[in-house]
C-alpha positions as CSV (number, residue, x, y, z in Angstrom):
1,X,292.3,266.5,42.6
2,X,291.8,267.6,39.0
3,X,290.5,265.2,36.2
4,X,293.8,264.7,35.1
5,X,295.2,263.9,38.3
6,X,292.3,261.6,39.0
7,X,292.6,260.1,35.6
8,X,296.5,259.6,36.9
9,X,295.6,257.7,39.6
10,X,293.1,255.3,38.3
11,X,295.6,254.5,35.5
12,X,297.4,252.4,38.1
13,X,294.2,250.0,37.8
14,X,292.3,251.1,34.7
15,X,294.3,249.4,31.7
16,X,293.4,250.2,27.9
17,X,290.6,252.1,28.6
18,X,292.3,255.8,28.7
19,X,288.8,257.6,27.2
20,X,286.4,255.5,29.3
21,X,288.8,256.5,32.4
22,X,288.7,260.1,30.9
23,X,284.9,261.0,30.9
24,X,284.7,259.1,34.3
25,X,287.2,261.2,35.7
26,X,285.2,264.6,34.8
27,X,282.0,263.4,36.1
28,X,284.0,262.4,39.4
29,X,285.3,265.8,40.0
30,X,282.1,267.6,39.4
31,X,280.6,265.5,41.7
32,X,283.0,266.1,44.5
33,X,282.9,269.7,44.1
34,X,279.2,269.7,44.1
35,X,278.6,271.0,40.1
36,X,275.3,269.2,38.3
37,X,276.7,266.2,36.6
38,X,275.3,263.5,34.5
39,X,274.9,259.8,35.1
40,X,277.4,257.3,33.3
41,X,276.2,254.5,31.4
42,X,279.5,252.2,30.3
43,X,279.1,249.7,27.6
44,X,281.8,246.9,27.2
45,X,283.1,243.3,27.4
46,X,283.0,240.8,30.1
47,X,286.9,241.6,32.1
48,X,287.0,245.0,29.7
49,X,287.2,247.2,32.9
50,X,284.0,248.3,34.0
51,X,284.2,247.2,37.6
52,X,288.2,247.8,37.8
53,X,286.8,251.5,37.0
54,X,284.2,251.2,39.8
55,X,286.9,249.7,42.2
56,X,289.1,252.7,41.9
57,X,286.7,255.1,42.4
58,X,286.0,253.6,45.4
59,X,289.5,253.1,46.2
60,X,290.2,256.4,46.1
61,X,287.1,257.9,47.9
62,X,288.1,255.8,50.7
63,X,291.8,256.1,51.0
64,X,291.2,259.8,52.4
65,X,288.6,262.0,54.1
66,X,289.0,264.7,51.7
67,X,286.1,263.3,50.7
68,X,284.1,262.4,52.6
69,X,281.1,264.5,51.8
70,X,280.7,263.4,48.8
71,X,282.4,260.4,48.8
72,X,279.7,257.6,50.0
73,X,280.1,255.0,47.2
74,X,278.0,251.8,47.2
75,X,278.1,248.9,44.7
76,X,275.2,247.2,43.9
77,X,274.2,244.3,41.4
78,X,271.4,244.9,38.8
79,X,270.0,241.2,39.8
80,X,269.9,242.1,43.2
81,X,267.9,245.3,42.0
82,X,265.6,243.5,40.0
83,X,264.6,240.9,42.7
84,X,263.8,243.6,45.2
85,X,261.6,245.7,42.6
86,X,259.6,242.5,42.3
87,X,259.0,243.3,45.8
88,X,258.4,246.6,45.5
89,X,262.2,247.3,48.0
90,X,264.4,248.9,45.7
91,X,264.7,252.9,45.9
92,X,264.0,252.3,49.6
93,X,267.1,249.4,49.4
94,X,269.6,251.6,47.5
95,X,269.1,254.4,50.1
96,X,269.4,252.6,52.8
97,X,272.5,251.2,51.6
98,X,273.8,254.6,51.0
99,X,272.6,255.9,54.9
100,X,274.7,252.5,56.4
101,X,277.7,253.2,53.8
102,X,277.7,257.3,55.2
103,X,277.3,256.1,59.0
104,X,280.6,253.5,58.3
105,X,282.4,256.7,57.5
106,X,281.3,259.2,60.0
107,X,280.3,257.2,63.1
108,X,277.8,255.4,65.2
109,X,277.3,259.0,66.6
110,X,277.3,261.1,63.4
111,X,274.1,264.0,63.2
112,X,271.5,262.9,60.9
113,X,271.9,266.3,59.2
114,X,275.4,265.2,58.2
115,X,274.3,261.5,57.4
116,X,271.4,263.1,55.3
117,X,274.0,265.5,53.5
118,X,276.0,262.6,52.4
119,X,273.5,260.0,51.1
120,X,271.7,263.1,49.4
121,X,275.5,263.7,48.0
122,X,276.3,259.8,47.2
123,X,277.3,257.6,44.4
124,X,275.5,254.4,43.2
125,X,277.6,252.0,41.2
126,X,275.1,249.6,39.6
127,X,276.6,246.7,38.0
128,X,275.2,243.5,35.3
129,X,272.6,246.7,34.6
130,X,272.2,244.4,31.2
131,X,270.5,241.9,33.1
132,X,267.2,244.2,33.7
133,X,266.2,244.5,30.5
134,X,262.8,244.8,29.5
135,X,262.4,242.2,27.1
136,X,264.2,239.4,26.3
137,X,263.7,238.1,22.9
138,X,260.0,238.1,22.0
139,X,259.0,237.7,26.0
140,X,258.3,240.4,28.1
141,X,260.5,240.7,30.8
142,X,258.5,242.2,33.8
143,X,261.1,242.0,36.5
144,X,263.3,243.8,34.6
145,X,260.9,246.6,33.6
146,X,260.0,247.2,37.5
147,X,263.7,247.6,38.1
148,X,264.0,250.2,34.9
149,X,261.1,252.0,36.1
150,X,261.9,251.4,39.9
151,X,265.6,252.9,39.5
152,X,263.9,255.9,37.5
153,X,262.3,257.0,40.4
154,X,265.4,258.2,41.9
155,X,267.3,259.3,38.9
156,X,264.7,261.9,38.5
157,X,265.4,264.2,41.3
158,X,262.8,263.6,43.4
159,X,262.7,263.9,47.4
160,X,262.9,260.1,48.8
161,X,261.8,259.6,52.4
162,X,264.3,257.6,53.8
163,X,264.7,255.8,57.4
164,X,268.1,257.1,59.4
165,X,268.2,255.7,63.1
166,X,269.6,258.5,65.6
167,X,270.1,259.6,68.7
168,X,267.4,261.4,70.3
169,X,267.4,262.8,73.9
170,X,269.4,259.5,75.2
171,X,267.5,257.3,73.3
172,X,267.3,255.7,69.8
173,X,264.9,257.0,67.2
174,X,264.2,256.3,63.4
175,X,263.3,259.5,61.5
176,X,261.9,259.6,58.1
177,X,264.4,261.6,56.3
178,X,263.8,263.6,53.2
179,X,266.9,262.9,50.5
180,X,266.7,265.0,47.2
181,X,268.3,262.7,44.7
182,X,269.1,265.1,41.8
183,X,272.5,264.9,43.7
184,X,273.7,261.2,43.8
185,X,275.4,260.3,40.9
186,X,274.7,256.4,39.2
187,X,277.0,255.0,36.9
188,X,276.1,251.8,35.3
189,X,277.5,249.3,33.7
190,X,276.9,245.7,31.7
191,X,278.2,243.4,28.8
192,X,275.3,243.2,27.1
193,X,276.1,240.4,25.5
194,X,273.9,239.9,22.7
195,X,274.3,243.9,21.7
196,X,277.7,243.5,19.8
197,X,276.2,240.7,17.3
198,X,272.9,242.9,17.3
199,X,274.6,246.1,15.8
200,X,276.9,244.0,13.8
201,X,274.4,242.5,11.8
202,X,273.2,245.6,10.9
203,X,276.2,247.2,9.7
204,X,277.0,244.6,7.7
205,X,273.8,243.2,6.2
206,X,273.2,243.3,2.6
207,X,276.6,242.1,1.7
208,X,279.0,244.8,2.9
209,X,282.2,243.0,4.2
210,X,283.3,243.2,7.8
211,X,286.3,245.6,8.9
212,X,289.7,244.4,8.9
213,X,292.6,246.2,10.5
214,X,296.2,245.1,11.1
215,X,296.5,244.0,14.6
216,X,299.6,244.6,17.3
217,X,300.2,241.3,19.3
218,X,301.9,241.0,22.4
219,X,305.2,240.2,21.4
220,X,305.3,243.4,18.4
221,X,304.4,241.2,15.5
222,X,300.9,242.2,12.9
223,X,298.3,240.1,12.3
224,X,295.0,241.1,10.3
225,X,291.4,240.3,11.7
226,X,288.2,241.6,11.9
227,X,288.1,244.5,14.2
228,X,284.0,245.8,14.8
229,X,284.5,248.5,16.8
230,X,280.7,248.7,18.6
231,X,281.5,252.9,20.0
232,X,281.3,253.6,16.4
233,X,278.3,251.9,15.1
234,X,276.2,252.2,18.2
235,X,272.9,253.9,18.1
236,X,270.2,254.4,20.7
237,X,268.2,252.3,18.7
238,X,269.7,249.3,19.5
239,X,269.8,250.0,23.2
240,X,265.8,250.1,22.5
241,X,266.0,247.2,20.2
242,X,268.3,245.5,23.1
243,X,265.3,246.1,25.9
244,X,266.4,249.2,27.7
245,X,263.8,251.5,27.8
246,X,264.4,255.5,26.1
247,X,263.2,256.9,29.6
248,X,265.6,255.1,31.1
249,X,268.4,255.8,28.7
250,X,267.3,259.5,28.9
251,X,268.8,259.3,32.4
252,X,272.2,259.0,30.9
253,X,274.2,262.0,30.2
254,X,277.1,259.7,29.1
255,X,277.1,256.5,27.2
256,X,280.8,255.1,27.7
257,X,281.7,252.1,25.5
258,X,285.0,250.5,26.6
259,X,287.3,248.5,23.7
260,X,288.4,245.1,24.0
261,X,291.4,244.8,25.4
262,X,294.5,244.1,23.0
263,X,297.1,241.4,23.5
264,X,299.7,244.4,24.9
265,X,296.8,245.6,27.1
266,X,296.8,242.0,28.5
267,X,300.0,241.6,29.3
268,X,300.2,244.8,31.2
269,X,297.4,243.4,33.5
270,X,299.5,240.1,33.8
271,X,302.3,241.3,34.7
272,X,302.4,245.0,35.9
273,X,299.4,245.6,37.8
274,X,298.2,245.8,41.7
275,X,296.8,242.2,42.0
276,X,298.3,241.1,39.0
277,X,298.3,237.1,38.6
278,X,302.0,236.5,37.4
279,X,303.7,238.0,40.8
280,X,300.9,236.4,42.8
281,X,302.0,233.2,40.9
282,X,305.4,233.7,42.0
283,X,304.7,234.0,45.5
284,X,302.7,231.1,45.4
285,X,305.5,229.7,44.6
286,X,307.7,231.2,46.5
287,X,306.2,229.9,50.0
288,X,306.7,226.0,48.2
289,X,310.4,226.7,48.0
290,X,310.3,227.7,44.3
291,X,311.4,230.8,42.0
292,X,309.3,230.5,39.8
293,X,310.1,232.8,36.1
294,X,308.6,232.8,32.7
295,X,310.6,234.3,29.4
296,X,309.0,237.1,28.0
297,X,308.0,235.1,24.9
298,X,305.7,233.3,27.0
299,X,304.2,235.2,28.6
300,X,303.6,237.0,25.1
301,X,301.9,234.0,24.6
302,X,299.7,233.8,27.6
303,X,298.2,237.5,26.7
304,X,297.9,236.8,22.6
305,X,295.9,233.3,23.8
306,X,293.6,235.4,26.3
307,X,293.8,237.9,23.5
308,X,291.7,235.8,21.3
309,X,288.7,235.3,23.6
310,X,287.4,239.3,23.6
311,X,284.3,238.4,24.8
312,X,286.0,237.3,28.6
313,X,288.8,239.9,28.3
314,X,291.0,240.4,30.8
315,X,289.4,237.0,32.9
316,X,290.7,235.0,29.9
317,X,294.4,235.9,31.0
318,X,293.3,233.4,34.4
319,X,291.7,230.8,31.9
320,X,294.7,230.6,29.7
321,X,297.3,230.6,32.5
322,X,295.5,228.6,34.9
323,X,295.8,225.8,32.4
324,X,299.7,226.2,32.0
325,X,300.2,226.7,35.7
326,X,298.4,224.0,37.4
327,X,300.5,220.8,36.4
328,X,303.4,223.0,38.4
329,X,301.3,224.2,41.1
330,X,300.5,220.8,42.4
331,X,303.9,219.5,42.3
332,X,306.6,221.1,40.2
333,X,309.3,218.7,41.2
334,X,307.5,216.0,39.0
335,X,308.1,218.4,35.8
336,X,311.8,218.6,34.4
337,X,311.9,222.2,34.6
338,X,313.2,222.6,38.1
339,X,316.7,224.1,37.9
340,X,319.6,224.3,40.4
341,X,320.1,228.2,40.6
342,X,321.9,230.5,42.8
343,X,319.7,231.3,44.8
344,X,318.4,227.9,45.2
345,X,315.6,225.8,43.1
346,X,313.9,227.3,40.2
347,X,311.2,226.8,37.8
348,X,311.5,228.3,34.6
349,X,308.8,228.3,31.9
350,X,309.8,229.0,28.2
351,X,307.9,229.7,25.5
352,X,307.8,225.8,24.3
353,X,306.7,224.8,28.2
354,X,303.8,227.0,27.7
355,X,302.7,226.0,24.8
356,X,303.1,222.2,26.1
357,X,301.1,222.4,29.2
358,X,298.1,224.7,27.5
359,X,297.8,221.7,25.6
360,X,297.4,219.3,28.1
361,X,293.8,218.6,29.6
């Protein structure tokens, strides 16, 4: 598979974020042809997409052996990282993660030269990297400068001895294993939270006026408001300012920063998507004896209201429709929207039921 053809694929899952999508895609096929590629560093929102982009990487390293050799994918979160670095566990952690992940795929009986070959070949998905900073305000953060300089270790290329349990002459063995990791590729990601009003405080200090831009909603109407887009004022300065160290940024060949999700962006994940909440609604309902169906206009409404929380993204669309849903969801025959249809009861929500029940506490 070609970039394009990759980027194809993960646009079944990946919603709004076509560049971040992009660049991940090239770094994925020079992975799995074995060119030298850089490590990924995405930047973005709470629900922007960073571990929906993780997810279909996986997805689609494990829906085929094609590839398998370069295909063992582990996830890992930067907390978890941080806790064992206190302990002095995490290269030998991650590793090892990688060495069960590759026997998963290739068998209880797989050759450690082939088990070796794929760990030495793997991919690290690190996520809440945020979260290890080195400093948070004024205080020192010291758990989260082990981590930084605990994951630096193997970003550099360096050989790894690693433990891989084999077969040897009838009986089981544990070898120390060299692993050169100069080939696993890490992509990263966080919210960093505090970094969007970091940067725009600076662009806008000494009176200059915020952005404004004329905004599509869901339903195809403009509104203005403030639109800061962070990809554009971001410097590595403020990663430094933020607490994440220049040697560890140096590991970075890419710094992705994803956009908030719009209001039409939304709705696609709503509505169109594998796992999307609206037909998982309606089989919900479905099983109580319902048909359950919302007008367009509202569920316009459901993405514009998630729409204006940018900081949760795409998890606001469960906030928002969680609190119109569950007066119907515990018993919809006490509303006065069930209907006599054809094809039996239904529940229809309009535009005014919507805005009704998000109302209601």
């Amino acid at each position: 598979m070609k970039p394009p053809e990759i980027q194809e694929w993960m646009k079944k899952f990946v919603i709004g974020q076509t560049p971040a999508a992009k660049e991940v895609s090239v770094a994925l096929y020079k992975h799995l042809i074995g060119h030298r590629t850089g490590n990924i560093l995405m930047i973005g929102n709470s629900g922007s997409g960073k571990t929906t982009i993780m997810k279909a990487v996986e997805l689609l390293l494990r829906q085929s052996d094609t590839f398998k050799e370069y295909g063992t994918v582990v996830r890992i979160n930067a907390n978890l990282l941080a806790d064992l670095a206190s302990r002095g566990m995490q290269s030998t952690a991650i590793l090892e993660k990688l060495v069960t992940e590759a026997r998963a795929r290739f068998g209880a009986d797989a050759p450690i030269e082939q088990l070796q070959k794929a760990v030495s070949h793997g991919i690290v998905f690190i996520d809440e990297v945020d979260k290890i900073r080195s400093h948070v305000g004024d205080k020192p953060n010291v758990t989260g400068i082990i981590a930084q300089e605990s994951l630096l270790t193997l970003m550099e290329s360096e050989i790894q001895l690693v433990p891989i349990r084999h077969d040897l002459r009838g009986a089981e063995h544990t070898s120390m294993v060299p692993i050169n990791t100069g080939g696993i590729l890490f992509i990263a990601g966080g919210a960093f939270e505090d970094l969007y009003d970091q940067v725009f405080d600076r662009v806008t200090a000494h009176g200059k006026n915020p952005p404004w831009k004329l905004v599509t909603k869901a339903d195809g109407s403009i509104e203005r408001q403030i639109v800061f887009n962070l990809a554009q004022h971001l410097l590595h300065n403020d990663l430094f300012a933020y607490g994440i160290t220049p040697q560890f940024i140096a590991r970075f060949d890419s710094i992705i920063t994803l956009r908030n999700l719009g209001p039409k962006d939304l709705l696609t994940i709503f509505r169109d998507t594998p796992d999307a909440i609206y037909p998982i609604a309606q089989e919900y309902f479905a099983k109580y004896g319902v048909k359950m169906r919302m007008t367009d206009d509202a569920m316009f409404y459901v993405a514009d209201k998630a729409a204006e929380n940018p900081r949760l993204g795409a998890r606001a669309l469960k906030e928002v429709f969680g609190r119109i849903i569950k007066h119907f969801e515990y018993d919809p025959w006490t509303t006065d929207r069930i209907m006599k249809g054809a094809g039996g009861e239904e529940l229809l929500i309009d535009l005014e039921t919507a805005k009704a029940s998000y109302g209601v506490v």
